[in-house]
C-alpha positions as CSV (number, residue, x, y, z in Angstrom):
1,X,0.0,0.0,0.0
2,X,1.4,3.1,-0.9
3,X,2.5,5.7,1.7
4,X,0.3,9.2,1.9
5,X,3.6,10.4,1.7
6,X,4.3,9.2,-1.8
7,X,0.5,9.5,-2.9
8,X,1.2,12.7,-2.3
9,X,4.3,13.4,-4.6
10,X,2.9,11.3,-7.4
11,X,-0.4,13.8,-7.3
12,X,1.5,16.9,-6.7
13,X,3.8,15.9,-10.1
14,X,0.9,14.3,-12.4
15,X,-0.9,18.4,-11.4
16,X,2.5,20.1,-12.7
17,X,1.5,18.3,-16.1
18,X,-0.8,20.4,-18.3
19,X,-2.2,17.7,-20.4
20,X,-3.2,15.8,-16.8
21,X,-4.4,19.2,-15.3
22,X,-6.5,19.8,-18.3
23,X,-8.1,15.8,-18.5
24,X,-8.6,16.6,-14.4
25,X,-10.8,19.9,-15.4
26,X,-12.8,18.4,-18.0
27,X,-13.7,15.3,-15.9
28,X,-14.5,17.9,-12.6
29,X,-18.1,18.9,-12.0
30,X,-20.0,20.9,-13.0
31,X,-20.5,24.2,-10.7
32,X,-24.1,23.5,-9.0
33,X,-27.1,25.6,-10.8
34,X,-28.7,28.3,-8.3
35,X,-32.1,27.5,-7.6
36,X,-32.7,23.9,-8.4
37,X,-36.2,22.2,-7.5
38,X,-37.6,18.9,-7.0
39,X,-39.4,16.8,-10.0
40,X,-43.4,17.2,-9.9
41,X,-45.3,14.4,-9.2
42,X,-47.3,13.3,-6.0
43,X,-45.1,12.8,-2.9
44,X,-45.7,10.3,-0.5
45,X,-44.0,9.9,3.3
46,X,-42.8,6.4,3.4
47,X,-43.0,6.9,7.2
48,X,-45.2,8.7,9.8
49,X,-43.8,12.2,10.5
50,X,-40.9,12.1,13.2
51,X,-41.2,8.1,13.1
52,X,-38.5,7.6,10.4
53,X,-36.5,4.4,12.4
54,X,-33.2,5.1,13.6
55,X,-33.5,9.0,12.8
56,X,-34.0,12.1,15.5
57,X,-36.2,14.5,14.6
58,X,-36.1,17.4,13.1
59,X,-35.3,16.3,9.6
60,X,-33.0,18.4,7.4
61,X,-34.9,20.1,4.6
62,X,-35.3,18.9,1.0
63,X,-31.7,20.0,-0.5
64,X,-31.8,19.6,-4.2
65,X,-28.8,20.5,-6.6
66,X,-28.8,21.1,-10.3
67,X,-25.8,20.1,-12.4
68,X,-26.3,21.1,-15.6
69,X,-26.5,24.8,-17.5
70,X,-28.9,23.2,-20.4
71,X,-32.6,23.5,-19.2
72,X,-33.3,20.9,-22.0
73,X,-31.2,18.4,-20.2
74,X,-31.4,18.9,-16.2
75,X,-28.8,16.9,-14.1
76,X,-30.3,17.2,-10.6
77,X,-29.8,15.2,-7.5
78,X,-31.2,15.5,-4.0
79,X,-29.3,14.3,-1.0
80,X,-29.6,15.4,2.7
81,X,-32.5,12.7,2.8
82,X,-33.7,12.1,6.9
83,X,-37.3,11.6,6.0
84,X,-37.4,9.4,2.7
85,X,-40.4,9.4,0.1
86,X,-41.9,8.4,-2.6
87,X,-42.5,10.4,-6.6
88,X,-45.3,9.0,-7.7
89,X,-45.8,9.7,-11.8
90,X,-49.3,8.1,-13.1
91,X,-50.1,7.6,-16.4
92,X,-53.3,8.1,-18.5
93,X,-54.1,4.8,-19.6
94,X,-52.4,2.7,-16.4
95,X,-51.8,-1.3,-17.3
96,X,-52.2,-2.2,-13.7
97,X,-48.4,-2.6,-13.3
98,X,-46.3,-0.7,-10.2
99,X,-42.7,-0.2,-10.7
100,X,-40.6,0.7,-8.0
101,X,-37.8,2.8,-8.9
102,X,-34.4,3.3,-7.2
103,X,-31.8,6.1,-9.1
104,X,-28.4,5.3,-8.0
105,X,-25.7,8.1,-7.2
106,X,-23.1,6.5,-5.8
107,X,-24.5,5.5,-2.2
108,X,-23.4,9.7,-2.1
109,X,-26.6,11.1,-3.6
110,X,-29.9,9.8,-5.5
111,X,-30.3,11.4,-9.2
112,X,-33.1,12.6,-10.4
113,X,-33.7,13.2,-14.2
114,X,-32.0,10.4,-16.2
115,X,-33.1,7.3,-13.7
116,X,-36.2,9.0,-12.9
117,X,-38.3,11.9,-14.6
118,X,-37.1,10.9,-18.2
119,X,-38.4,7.2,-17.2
120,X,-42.1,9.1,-17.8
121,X,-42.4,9.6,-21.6
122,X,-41.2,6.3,-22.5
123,X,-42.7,3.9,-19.1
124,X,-45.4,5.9,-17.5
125,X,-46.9,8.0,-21.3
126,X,-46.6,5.0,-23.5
127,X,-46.1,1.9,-21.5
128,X,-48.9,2.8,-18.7
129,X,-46.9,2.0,-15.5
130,X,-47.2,3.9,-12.4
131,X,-44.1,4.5,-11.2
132,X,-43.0,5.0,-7.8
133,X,-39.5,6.4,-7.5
134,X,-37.8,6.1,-4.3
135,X,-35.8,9.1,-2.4
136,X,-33.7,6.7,0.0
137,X,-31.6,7.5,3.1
138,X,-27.9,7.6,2.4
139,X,-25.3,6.3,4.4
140,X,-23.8,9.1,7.4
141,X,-21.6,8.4,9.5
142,X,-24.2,7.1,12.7
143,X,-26.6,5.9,10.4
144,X,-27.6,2.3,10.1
145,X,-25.9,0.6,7.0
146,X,-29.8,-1.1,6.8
147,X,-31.3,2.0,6.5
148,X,-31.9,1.9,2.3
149,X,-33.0,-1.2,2.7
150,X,-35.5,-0.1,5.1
151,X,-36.6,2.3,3.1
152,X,-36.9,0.2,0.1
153,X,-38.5,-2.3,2.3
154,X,-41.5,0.0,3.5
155,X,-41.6,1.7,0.1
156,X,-42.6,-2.2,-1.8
157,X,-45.1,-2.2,1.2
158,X,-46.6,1.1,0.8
159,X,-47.4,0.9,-3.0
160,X,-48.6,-2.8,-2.3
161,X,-51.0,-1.2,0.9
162,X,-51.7,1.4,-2.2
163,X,-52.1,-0.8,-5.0
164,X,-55.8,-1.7,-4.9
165,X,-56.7,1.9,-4.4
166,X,-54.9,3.2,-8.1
167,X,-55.9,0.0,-9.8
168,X,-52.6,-2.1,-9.4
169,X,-52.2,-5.3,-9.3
170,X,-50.7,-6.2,-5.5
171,X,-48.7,-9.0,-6.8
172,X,-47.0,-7.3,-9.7
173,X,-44.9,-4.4,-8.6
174,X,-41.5,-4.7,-9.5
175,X,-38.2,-3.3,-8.4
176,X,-35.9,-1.2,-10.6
177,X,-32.4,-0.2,-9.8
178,X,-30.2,1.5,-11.3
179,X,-26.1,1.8,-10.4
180,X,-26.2,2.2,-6.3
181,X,-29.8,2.3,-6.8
182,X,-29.3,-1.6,-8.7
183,X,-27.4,-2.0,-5.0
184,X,-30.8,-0.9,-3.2
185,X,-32.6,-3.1,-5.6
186,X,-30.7,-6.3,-5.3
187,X,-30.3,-5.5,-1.6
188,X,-34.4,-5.9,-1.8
189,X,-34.8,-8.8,-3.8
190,X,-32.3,-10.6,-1.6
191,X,-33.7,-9.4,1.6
192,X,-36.9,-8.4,1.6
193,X,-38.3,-10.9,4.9
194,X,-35.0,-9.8,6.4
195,X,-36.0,-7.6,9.4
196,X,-34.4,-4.0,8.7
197,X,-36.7,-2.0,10.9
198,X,-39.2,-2.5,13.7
199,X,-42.5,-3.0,12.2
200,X,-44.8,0.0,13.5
201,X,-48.2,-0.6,11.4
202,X,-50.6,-2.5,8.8
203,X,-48.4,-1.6,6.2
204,X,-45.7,-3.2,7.8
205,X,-47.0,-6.6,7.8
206,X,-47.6,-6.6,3.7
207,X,-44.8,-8.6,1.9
208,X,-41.8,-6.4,0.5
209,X,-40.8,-9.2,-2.2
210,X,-41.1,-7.6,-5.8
211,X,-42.4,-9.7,-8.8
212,X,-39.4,-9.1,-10.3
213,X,-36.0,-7.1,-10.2
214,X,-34.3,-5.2,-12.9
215,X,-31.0,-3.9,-12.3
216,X,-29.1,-1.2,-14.7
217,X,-25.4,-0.9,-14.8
218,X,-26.0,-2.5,-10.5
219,X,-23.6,-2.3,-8.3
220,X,-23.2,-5.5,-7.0
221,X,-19.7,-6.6,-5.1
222,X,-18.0,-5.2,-2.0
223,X,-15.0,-7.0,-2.7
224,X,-12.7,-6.6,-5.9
225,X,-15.0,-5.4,-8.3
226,X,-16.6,-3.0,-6.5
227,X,-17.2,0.6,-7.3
228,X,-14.9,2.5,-4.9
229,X,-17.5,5.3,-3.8
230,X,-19.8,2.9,-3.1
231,X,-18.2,0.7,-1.0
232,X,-16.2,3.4,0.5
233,X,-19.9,5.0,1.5
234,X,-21.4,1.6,2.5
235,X,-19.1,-0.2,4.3
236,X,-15.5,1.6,4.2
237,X,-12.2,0.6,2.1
238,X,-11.0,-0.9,5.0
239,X,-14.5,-3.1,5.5
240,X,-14.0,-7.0,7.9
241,X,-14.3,-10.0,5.4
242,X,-17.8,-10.2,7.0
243,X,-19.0,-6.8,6.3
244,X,-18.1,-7.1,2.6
245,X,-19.6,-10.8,1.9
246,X,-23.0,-9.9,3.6
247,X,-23.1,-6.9,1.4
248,X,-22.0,-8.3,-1.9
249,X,-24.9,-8.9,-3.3
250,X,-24.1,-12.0,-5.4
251,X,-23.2,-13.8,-2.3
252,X,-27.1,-13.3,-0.6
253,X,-28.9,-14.9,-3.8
254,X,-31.4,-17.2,-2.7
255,X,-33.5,-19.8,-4.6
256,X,-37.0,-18.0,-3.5
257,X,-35.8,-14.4,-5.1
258,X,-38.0,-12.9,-7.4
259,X,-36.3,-13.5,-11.4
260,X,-34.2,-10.9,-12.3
261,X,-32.9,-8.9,-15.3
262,X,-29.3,-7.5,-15.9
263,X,-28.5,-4.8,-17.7
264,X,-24.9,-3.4,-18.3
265,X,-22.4,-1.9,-21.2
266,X,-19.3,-4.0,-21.6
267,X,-17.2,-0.6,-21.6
268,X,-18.8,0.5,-18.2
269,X,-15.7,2.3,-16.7
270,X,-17.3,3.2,-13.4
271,X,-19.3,-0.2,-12.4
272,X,-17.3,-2.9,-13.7
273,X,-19.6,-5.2,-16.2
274,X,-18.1,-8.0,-13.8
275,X,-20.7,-6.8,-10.8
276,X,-23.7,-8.1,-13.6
277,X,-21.2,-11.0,-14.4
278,X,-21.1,-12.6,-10.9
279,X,-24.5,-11.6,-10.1
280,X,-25.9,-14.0,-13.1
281,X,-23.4,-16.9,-12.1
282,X,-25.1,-17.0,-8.4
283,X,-28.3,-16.8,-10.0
284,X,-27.4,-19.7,-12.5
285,X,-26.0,-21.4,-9.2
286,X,-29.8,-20.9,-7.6
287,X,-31.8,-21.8,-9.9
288,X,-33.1,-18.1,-9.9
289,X,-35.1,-17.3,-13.5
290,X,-33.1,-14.3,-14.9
291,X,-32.0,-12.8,-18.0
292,X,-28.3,-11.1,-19.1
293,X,-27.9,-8.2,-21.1
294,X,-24.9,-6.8,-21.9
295,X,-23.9,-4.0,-24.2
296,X,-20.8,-3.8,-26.1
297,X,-21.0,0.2,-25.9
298,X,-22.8,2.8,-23.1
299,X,-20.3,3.3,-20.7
300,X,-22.0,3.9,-17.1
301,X,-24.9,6.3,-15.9
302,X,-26.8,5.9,-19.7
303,X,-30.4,5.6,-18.3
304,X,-32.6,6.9,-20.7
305,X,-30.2,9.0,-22.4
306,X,-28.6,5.6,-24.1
307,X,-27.0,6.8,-27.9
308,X,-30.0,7.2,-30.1
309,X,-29.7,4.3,-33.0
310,X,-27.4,2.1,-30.6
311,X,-28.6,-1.3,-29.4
312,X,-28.2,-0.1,-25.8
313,X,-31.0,3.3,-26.6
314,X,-33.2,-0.9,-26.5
315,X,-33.2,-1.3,-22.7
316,X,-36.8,-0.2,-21.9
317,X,-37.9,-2.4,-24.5
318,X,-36.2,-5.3,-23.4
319,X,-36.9,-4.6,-20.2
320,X,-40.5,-3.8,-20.6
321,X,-40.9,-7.0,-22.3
322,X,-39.4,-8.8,-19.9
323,X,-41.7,-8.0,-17.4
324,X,-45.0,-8.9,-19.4
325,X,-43.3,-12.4,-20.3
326,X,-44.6,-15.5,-18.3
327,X,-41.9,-16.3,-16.0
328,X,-41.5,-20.3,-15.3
329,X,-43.9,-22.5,-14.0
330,X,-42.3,-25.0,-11.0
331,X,-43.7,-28.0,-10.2
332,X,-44.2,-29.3,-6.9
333,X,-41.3,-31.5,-7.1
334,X,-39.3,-28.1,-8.8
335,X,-39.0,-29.5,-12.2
336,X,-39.8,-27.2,-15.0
């Protein structure tokens, strides 16, 4: 392990370069937008005012940032989140399908626009989902490490408590996750009888296993493929053998999981293609119905603003599909 001593001579020599300098300043972000605001849609409280589990009251106010200078293309994220909730966007002509969605941002904040308002034209306008997109706690430093997956717990319960209400089917509500959001997601599918939070009401005693789980670009390993900010976030660079097999995702794949589709570029840079990789092996392993999808070009972060013409800009078709096909029919005896 290199000394800070010498990481700190190596970065003080690679600045004195001004190719390097330059590369650093185009890949620096942007300078936050004055004045950025939350996407419409209905809000829901996942949790009774002041009852969030694990948090004292008073919650920090809504804290949104804005990353972009073209108004055609916003780039906003929200972090700061003590008192998670729900977006709910409703289309016209709902198919009775619920789709819970998780953005990702890097365990360090939970996007907005690409993962989650430009879903609308394409899912909620012309597909007729409702979709439910989940603003989830992030880990602080005192905060539970199980405190997403609470919230994505009581989030599948409080669309299914919901469901009857806007016309949805209780059984079919999905999961979808993108990046650390695809984290939150598997985290779900793998998890969701695990106890993450006392249970306080009704709602709490509905099941949080979704039909199905679709995971974009997902972060999925703690150990050697893992995205760095992630796990740094999560569980820390410096996390026990334990800490990073429980949170590994393709390590807690069970046989009773909902089936599951993978989505990734091969040229992801950020989230190593390898997280979908060992993800489908343990679901092979299981038995676990699931599909693999992987791009040859996309990079990471493409949500719906995939090249137009490429074979990637196909995800929400494949994925749409996907979930309208018959899944497989076990026997009593488990044979197909």
């Amino acid at each position: 392990m290199r000394s800070t001593l010498f990481s700190l001579l190596c970065s003080l020599s690679l600045a004195a370069s001004p190719a390097v300098a330059a590369a650093a300043a185009q890949r620096a972000p942007p300078t936050p937008v004055a004045g950025a605001t939350e996407a419409a849609g209905e809000r829901i409280a996942l949790w009774p005012a002041g009852h969030v589990p694990g948090e004292s009251p008073p919650a920090r106010g809504l804290h949104v940032v804005e990353r972009s200078t073209d108004p055609a293309q916003p780039d906003r994220y929200v972090d700061q989140v003590d008192a998670p909730w729900l977006l709910v966007h409703a289309p016209t002509r709902p198919n009775g399908r619920a789709l819970l969605v998780i953005p990702g941002g890097g365990y360090q904040r939970v996007v907005i626009d690409k993962e989650g308002t430009e879903l609308v034209p394409e899912w909620v306008e012309r597909g007729g989902y409702t979709l439910f997109v989940l603003r989830y706690r992030l880990p602080e430093p005192g905060r539970d490490r199980e405190a997403a997956l609470a919230d994505a717990q009581r989030a599948m319960r409080v669309v299914r408590a919901a469901a009857a209400s806007r016309g949805l089917d209780a059984e079919d509500i999905a999961v979808m996750g993108f990046s650390a959001g695809g984290h939150v997601a598997a985290r779900l599918a793998t998890g969701f009888d695990s106890p993450a939070y006392p249970a306080a009401d009704a709602t709490d005693r509905l099941s949080a296993r979704p039909s199905r789980a679709v995971l974009v670009y997902p972060v999925i390993d703690m150990g050697a493929q893992a995205h760095s900010g992630s796990r740094q976030r999560l569980v820390g660079q410096d996390a026990d053998p334990a800490s990073v097999h429980r949170y590994s995702m393709q390590e807690q794949v069970r046989a009773d999981m909902p089936p599951t589709l993978l989505l990734h570029a091969a040229d992801d840079r950020v989230v190593s293609v390898d997280n979908s990789l060992l993800m489908a092996r343990a679901l092979a392993a299981a038995g676990v119905e699931h599909e693999l999808h992987v791009f040859a070009h996309g990079g990471h972060g493409f949500g719906m603003r995939a090249a137009a013409g490429s074979t990637t800009a196909l995800w929400p078709e494949i994925a749409q599909r996907w979930l309208h096909a018959p899944t497989r029919i076990q026997t009593p005896e488990g044979r197909p």
